[in-house]
C-alpha positions in Angstrom: 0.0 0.0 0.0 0.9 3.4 -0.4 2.5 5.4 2.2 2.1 9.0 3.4 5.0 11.2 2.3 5.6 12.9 5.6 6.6 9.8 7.1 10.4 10.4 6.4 9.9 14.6 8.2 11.2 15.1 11.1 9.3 14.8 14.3 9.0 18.8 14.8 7.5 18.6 11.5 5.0 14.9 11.6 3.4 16.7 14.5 1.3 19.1 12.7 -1.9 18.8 12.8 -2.3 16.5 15.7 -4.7 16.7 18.2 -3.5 18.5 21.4 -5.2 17.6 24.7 -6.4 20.4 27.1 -2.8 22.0 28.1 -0.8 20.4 26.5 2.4 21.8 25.1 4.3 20.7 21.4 6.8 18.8 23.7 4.0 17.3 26.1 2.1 16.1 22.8 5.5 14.7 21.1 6.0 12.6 24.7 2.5 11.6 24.5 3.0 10.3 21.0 6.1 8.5 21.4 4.3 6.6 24.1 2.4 4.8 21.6 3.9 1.5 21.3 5.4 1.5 17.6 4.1 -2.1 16.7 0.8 0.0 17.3 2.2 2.5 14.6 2.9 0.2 12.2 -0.2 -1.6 12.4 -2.0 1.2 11.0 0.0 1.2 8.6 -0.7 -2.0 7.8 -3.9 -1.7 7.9 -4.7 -4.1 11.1 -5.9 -1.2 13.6 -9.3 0.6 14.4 -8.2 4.3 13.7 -11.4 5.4 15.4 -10.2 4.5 18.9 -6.5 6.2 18.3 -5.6 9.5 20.0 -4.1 10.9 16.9 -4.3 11.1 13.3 -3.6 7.7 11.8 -0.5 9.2 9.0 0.5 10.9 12.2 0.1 7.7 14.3 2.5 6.0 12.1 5.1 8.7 12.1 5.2 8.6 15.6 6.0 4.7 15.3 9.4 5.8 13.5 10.3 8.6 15.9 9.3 6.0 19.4 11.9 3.6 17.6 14.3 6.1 16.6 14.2 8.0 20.3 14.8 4.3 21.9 17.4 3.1 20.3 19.5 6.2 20.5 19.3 6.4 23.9 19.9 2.5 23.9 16.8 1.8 25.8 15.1 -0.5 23.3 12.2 -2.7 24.2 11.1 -6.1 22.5 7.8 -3.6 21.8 10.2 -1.5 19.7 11.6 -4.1 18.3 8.6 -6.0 17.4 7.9 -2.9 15.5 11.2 -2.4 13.7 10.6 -5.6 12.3 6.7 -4.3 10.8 8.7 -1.4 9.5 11.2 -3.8 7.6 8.5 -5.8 6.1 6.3 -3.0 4.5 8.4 -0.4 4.6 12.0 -1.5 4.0 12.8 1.9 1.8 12.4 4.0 4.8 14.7 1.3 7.2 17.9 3.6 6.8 16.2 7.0 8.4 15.1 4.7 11.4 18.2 2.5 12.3 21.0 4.7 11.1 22.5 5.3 14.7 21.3 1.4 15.6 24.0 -0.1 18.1 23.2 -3.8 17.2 24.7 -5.2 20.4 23.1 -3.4 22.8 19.8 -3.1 21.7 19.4 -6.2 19.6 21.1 -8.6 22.0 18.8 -8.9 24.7 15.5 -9.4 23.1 17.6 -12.5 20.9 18.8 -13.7 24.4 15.0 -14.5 24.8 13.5 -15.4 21.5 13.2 -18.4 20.3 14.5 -20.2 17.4 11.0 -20.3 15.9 10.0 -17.4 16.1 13.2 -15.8 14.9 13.1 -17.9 11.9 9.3 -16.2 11.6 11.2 -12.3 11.6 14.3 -13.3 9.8 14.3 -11.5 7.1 13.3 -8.4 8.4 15.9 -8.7 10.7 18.3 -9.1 8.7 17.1 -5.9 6.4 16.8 -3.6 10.0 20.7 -5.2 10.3 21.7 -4.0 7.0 21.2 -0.1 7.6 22.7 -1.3 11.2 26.4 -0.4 12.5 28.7 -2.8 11.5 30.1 -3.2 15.0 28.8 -5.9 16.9 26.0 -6.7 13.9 27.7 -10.1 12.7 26.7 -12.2 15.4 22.9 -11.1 15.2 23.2 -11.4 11.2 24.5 -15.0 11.6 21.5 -16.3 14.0 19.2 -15.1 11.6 21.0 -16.5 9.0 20.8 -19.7 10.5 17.1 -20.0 11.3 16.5 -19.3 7.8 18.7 -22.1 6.7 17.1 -24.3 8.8 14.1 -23.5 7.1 15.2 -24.5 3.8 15.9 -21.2 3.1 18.7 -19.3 1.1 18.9 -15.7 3.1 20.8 -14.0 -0.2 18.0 -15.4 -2.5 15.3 -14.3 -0.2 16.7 -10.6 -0.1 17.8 -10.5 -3.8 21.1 -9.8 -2.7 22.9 -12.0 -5.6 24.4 -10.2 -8.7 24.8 -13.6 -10.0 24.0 -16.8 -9.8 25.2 -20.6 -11.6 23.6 -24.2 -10.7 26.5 -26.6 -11.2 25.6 -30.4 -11.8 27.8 -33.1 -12.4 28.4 -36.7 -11.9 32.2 -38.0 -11.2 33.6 -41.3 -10.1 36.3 -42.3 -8.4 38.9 -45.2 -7.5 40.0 -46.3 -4.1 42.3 -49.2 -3.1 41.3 -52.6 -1.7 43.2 -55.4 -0.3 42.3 -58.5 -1.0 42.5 -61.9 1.1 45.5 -63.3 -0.6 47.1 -59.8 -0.1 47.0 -58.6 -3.9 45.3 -55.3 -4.1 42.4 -54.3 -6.9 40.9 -51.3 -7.0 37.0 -50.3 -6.7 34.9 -47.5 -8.4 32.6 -45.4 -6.7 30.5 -42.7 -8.5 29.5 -39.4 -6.5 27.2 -36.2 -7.9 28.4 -32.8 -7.4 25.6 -30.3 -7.3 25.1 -26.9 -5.9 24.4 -22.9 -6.9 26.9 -20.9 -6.6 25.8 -17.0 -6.0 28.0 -14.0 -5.8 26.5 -11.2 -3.4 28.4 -7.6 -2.9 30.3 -9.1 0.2 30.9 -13.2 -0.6 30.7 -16.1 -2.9 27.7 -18.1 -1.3 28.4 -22.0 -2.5 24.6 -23.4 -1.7 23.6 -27.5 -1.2 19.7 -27.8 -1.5 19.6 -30.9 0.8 16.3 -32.9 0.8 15.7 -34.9 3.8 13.9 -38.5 3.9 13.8 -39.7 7.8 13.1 -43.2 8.2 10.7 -43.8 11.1 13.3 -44.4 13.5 15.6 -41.8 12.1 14.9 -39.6 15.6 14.0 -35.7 15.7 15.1 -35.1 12.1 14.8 -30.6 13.5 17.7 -31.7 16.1 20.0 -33.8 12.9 19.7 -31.0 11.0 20.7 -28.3 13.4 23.7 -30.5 14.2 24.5 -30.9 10.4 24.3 -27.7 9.7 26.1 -26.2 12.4 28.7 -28.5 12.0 29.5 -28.1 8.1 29.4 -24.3 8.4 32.3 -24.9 11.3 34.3 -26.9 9.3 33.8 -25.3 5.3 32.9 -21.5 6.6 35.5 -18.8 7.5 38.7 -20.1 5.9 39.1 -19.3 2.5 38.4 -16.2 -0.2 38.3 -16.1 -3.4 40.7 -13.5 -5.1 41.3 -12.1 -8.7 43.0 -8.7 -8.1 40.4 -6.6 -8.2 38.0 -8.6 -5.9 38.5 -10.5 -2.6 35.4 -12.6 -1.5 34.8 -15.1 1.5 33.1 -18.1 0.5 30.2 -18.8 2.4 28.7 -22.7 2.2 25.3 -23.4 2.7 23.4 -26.5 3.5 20.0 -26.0 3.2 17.9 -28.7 4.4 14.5 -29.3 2.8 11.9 -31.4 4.0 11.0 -34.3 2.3 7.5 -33.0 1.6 8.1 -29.6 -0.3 7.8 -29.6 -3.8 11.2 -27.2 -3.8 13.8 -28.4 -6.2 17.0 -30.3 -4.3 20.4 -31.1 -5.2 20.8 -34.0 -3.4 18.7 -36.3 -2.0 19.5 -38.2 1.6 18.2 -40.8 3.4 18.2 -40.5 7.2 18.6 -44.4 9.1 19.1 -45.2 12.7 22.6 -45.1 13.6 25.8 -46.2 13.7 26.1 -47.7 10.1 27.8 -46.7 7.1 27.4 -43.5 5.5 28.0 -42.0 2.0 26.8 -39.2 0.1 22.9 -39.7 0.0 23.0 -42.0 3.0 23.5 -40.2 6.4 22.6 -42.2 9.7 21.7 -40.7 13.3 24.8 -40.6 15.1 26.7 -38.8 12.5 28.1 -36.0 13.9 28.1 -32.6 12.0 32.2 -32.2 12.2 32.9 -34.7 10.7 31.3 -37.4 8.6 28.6 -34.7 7.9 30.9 -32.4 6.3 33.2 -35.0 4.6 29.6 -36.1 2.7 29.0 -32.4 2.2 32.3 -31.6 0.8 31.1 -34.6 -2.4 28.4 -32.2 -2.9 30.6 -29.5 -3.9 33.0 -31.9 -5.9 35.6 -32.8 -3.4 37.2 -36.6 -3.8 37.7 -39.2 -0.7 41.4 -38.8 0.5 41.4 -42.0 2.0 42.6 -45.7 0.9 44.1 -43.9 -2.5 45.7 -46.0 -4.6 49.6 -46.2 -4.7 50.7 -47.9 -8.1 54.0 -49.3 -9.1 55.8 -48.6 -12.4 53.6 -51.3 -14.3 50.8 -48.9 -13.3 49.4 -52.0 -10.9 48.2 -51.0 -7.7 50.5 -52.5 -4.7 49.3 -49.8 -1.6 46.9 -47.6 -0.3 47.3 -44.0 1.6 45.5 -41.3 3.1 46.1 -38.3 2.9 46.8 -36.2 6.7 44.4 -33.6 8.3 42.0 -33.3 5.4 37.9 -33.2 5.9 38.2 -35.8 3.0 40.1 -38.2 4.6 39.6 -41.2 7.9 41.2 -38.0 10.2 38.4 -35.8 9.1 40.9 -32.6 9.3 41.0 -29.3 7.7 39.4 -28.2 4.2 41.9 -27.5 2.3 42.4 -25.3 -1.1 43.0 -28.6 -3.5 39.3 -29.4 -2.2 37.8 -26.3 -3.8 39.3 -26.8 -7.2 36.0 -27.4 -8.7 34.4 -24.4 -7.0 37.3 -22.3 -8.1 36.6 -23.7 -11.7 32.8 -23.2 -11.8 33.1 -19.5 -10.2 35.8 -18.7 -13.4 33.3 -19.8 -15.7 30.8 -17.3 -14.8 33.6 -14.5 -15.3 32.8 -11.5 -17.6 34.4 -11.6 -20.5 37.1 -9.1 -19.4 37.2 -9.9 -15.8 40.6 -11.3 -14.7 40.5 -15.1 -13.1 39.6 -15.9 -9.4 42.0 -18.0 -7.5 41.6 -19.3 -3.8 43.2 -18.4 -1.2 43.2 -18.4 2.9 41.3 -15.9 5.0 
């Protein structure tokens, strides 16, 4: 809907015309205005409140919800009220965020209503949140960004995509095999062929390279609290594949970001991959995850096949004939039995798929460590 222009004036100037009580002086009505809870405000905005019963002119009403917001926050005094509104504000109004949260202090006035919300309900306001936290000072923003990041992931959701914050975007799909060394009874050694699929959309924002795994989930009945395996996933790929490596190409230098995004089995959305959830302990592989995986580490050496990293375990050593006569792994590598570090051989093929999406004059990206 339309909104009234004077909504961006200054508070001197969004009084006029407001209705005084018997008394009452400019500064008197301005207190008696910013009392009115700004959730209130933006409500009749949105068209949910009975203007009749209101003690001011509705346009004026919702003025007043910016200036209530604006006054508490500067003064650091925020309440989950103000807040609540903030977050109305962001969702019909998101144009007008930067006039109302440009001396926002993230930490202190964000912090303790997060302390208290929960998970759902935070994955409900995400996005707004995260626009309020984009007109925000930086300092002590990233944590809040990053909780509201992760509810919406949780959801299934790709935050960037939801905002329209990529410039560009690629969906990579490939199918690869690869060898690993057996030893047999007799102590002769063969070699075995497995076959994996990398799959994932890459998107590059302002700030990062987001590298993004559309995960559908398909519990078995005794799979457990499939909410609880994926928080536990998730949290533990984004430990182990987030915050160590940028991409670089001189005139550019980009974090990558990776994202699993699990979908449930119901929703019609398309996936990358497709994984079966089964009671625990047995063997996992890429589309096969069972409940006691942990997150650290068999979780994010599956996840690291979906963006086209090979097994570094059992490898094949072969003699001058070419004929296999050992096996190695490699050392502290996500890929490998010691389920160590990511490291930049493993995002060769991300490296690869980013260049190919290059303009035609733009120089080539190359990875390097944070």
């Amino acid at each position: 809907m339309a909104h009234p222009d004077h909504l961006a004036q200054s508070d001197t100037q969004s009084n006029r015309g407001a209705k005084y009580a018997p008394g009452e002086s400019r500064g008197g009505m301005r207190e008696r205005l910013r009392s009115i809870p700004p959730s209130q405000a933006a409500a009749v905005l949105k068209g949910q409140a009975n203007t009749a019963e209101l003690p001011a002119d509705p346009r004026l009403l919702a003025a007043s919800g910016y200036a209530a917001a604006t006054e508490r926050l500067k003064v650091r005094r925020a309440t989950p009220d103000t807040l609540e509104g903030l977050l109305l504000i962001a969702e019909m109004d998101a144009a007008r965020l930067p006039a109302v949260v440009g001396d926002l202090d993230a930490r202190h006035t964000l912090d303790p209503w997060l302390a208290s919300v929960s998970d759902a309900d935070l994955a409900q306001q995400a996005l707004p949140l995260l626009r309020v936290l984009e007109h925000a000072r930086k300092q002590g923003r990233e944590p809040l960004r990053e909780r509201a990041i992760r509810a919406l992931e949780l959801r299934g959701e790709d935050p960037d995509e939801r905002l329209g914050t990529y410039d560009r975007t690629r969906d990579v799909r490939t199918h690869y095999s690869e060898e690993l060394a057996e030893q047999k009874p007799d102590g002769t050694w063969t070699t075995n062929t497995y076959s994996a699929d990398k799959a994932y959309s890459l998107g590059i924002t302002r700030d990062e390279v987001v590298v993004s795994v559309r995960i559908r989930l398909h519990p078995d009945v005794a799979a457990g609290d499939p909410e609880a395996l994926k928080a536990r996933w998730r949290d533990g790929i984004t430990a182990v594949w987030n915050g160590k490596y940028k991409v670089t190409n001189g005139r550019k230098k980009l974090p990558l970001r990776f994202r699993p995004l699990f979908i449930p089995a119901p929703e019609p959305r398309a996936s990358h991959q497709e994984v079966r959830i089964i009671p625990g302990p047995s063997r996992s592989n890429e589309t096969r995850w069972d409940t006691e995986d942990q997150g650290r580490t068999t979780a994010a050496h599956e996840f690291g096949h979906m963006v086209g990293a090979r097994d570094e375990y059992s490898m094949p050593m072969k003699d001058e004939k070419d004929q296999v006569v050992a096996s190695y792994d490699e050392t502290d590598s996500i890929m490998s039995g010691d389920y160590g570090r990511v490291q930049p051989r493993h995002l060769e093929e991300i490296r690869r798929d980013l260049n190919r999406m290059r303009s035609p004059k733009e120089p080539e990206f190359r990875v390097e460590p944070l």
